[in-house]
TIDREN-949896 format. One record per residue: residue in one letter; z, y, x of N, C-alpha, C in turn. Coordinates in steps of 0.02 Angstrom, whole numbers, plus 50000, padded with zeros to 5 digits. Example, Ala and Ser with C-alpha at 12.3 -4.5 7.8 and 13.67 -1.06 7.14 Angstrom:
BEGIN
a503904971650660503904977550615503904983550660;s503544988850642503574994750684503945000250645;
END
This chain:
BEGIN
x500214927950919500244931850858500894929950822;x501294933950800501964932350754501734931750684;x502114928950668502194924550610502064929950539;x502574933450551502324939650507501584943550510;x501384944050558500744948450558500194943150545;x500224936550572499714929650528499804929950444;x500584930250414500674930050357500154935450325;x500244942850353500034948050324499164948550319;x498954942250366498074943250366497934938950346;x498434932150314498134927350262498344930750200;x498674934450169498564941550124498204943250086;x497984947550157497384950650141496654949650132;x496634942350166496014935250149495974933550084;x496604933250020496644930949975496264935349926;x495844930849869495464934349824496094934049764;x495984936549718496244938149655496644931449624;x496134927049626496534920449585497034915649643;x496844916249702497174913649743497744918549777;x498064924749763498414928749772498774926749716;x498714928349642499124924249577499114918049579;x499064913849598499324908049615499854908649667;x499654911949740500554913749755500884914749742;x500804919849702501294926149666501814920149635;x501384917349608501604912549563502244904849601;x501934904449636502444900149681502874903549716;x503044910349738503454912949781503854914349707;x503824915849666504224920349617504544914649594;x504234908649593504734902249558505244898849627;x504984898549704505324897449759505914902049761;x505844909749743506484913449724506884910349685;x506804909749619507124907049563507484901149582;x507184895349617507354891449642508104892649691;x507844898049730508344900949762508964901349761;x508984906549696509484908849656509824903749645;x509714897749609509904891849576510464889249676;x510004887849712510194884949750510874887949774;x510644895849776511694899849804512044899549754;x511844897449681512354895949641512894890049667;x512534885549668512744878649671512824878449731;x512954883549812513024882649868512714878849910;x512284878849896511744874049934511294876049990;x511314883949986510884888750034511094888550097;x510694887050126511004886350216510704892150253;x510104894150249509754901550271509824907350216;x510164909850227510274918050189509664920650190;x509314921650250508734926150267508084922850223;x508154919950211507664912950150507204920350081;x507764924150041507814929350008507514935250023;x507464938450067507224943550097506714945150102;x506424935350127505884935250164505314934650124;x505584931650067505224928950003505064935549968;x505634937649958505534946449914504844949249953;x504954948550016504324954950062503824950650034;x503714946050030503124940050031502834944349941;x503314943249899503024946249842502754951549838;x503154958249865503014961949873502244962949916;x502084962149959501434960049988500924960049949;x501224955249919500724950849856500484954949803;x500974958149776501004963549715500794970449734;x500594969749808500164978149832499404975649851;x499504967549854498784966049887498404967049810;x498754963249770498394963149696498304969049657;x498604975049669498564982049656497824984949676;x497934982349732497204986449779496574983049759;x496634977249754496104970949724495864973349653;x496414974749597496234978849527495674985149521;x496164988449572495864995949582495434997549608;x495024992849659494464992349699494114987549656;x494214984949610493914980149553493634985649476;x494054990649452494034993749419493534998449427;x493795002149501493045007149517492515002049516;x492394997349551491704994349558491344994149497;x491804992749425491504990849360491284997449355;x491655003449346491605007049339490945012449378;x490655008649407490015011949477490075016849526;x490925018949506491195023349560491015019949631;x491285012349642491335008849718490795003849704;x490285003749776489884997149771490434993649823;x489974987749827490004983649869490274984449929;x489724986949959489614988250028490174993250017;x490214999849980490735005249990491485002550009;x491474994849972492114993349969492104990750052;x491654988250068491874984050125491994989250197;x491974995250176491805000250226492585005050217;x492835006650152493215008850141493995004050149;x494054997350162494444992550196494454993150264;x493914992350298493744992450365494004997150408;x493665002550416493585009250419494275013750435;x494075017950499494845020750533494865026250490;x495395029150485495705034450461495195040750491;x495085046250441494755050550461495155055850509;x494785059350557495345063350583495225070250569;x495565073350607495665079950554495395085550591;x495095090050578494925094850622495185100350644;x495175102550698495595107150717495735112950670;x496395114950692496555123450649496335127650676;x496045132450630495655138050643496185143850630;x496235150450669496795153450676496375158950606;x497075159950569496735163850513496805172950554;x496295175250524496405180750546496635187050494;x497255191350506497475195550471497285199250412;x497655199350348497395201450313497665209050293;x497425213350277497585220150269498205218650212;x498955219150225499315220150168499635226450162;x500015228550130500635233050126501145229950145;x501415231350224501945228650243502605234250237;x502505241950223503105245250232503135245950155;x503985249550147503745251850069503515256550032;x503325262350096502855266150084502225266350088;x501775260150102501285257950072501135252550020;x501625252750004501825248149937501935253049877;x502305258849867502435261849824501615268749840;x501375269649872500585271649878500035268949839;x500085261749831499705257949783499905256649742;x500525259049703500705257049656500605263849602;
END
């Protein structure tokens, strides 16, 4: 398993207070960052990038966590709905049905007839 796709399912493991508590250490490890290419001290460039996606992650995992928190208060989402609506493949779509013709006025002498 790569490193990235482990990162992305300890993530999505994280509950609310243990997601802001990352948030919270990656956003100060940036800062840190910053400080460090000031003063030339940065030896991995890619250090930045990687950290940004990491927030970012973070700040969509905690989005979905709100909003799936919000309906629940709200009695829109139970429980179970939630654990089904995480899970759960994409619906697929059902075939196209060929429409069948509708009587128009295609010349403009049946256009100026109805008019």
């Amino acid at each position: 398993m790569s490193k990235l796709s482990e990162r992305r399912r300890e993530i999505q493991a994280m509950d609310v207070a243990t997601a802001q508590d990352e948030l919270k250490t990656l956003r100060r490890r940036l800062f840190e960052l910053r400080l460090q290419k000031e003063r030339g001290e940065v030896k991995n460039n890619r250090l930045f990038p990687q950290t940004k996606a990491d927030i970012a992650r973070l700040m969509h995992h905690l989005g979905e966590l709100n909003s799936a928190g919000a309906l629940e208060a709200a009695g829109v989402l139970t429980t179970e709905a939630k654990a089904e609506t995480t899970e759960a493949p994409k619906p697929t779509r059902a075939p196209k049905q060929a429409k069948e013709p509708t009587a128009t006025a295609t010349t403009d002498e049946e256009a100026q007839a109805k008019a």
